[in-house]
N, C-alpha and C positions, 0 to 999 in steps of 0.2 A: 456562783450557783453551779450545781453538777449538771452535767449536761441530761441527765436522766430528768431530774425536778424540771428544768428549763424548760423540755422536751413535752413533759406532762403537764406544765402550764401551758404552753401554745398548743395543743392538742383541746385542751378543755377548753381555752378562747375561740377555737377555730368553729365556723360553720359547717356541715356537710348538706351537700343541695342532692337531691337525686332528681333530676328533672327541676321542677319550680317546689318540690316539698324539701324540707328544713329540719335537718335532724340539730341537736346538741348534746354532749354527754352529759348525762344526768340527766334529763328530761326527755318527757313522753313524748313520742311524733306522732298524734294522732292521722296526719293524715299518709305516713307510711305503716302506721296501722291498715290502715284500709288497702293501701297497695299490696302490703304479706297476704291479708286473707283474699284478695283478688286474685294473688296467687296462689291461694291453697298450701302454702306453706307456714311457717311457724316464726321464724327467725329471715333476717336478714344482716348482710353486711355494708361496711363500706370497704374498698379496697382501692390501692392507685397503683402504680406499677411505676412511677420514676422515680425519682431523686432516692434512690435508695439511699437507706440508713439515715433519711435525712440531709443527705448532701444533695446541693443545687448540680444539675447537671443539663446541660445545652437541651434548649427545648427540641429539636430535632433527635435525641437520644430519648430524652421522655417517652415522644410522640411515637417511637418505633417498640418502646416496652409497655406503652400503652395498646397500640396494637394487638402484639403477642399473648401481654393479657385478656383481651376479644376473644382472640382465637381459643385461647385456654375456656371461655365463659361460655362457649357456643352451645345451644339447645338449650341453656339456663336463664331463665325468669331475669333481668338484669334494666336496668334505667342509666342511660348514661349520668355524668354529674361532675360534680368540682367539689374539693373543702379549701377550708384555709381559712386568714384573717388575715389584713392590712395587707402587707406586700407580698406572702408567701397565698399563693393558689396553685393549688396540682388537680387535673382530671384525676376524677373517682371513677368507679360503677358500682354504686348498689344493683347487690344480688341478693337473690333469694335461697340461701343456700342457710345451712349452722353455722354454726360460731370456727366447729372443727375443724370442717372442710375450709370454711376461711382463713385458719391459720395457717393449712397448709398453702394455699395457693399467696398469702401474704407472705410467706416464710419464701417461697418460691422466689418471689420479687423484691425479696431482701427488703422487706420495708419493716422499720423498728413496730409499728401498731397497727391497729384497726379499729374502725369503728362496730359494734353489735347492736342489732336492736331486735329485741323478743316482743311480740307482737304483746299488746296490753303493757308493757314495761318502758323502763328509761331506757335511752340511749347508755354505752355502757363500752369504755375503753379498755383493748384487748393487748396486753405488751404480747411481742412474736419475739423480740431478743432480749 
């Protein structure tokens, strides 16, 4: 299998948590619905900041690009979180931000996708490479 297909199945099997809510791609997150319009915004993201491109990389290295991406989110609408399935989990943060601006700051952190979610809509998978 290409690693692109592989990539977009484990992405679609994967949970996204922001706090204790539960996003999926393709399905509605009602209760991060309520979190967007809490924040008077329109959209939100999921973003992570290690294992770029997909590659596993020493949790101390993670931990230090998860940071950096903090510091890049600061004075923005954000819930800490985790995605993943089975044995792959990385720290997320949904943000409250577009899709746009998330692809910048994904692009940023070399990470192959993102999660979107438009308030009333599905969750909804973003390729950045």
């Amino acid at each position: 299998m290409m690693r692109r297909a592989r990539l977009e199945r484990d992405y679609r099997a994967s949970c996204y948590y922001a706090g204790e809510d539960i996003a999926r791609i393709g399905q509605r997150a009602p209760a991060l619905d309520a979190l967007l319009r809490c924040w008077r915004v329109p959209e939100g993201v999921f973003i992570a900041a290690g294992n770029p491109f997909s590659r596993r990389m020493p949790s101390g290295w993670n931990a230090r690009r998860h940071a950096a991406l903090r510091e890049r989110l600061r004075g923005l609408p954000l819930v800490e979180g985790k995605g993943g399935a089975k044995c792959w989990w990385e720290a997320h943060y949904f943000i409250g931000i577009c899709a746009a601006r998330g692809k910048r700051l994904a692009r940023m952190f070399r990470q192959n996708a993102m999660v979107a979610l438009r308030r009333g809509a599905k969750a909804r998978l973003i390729w950045i490479f």
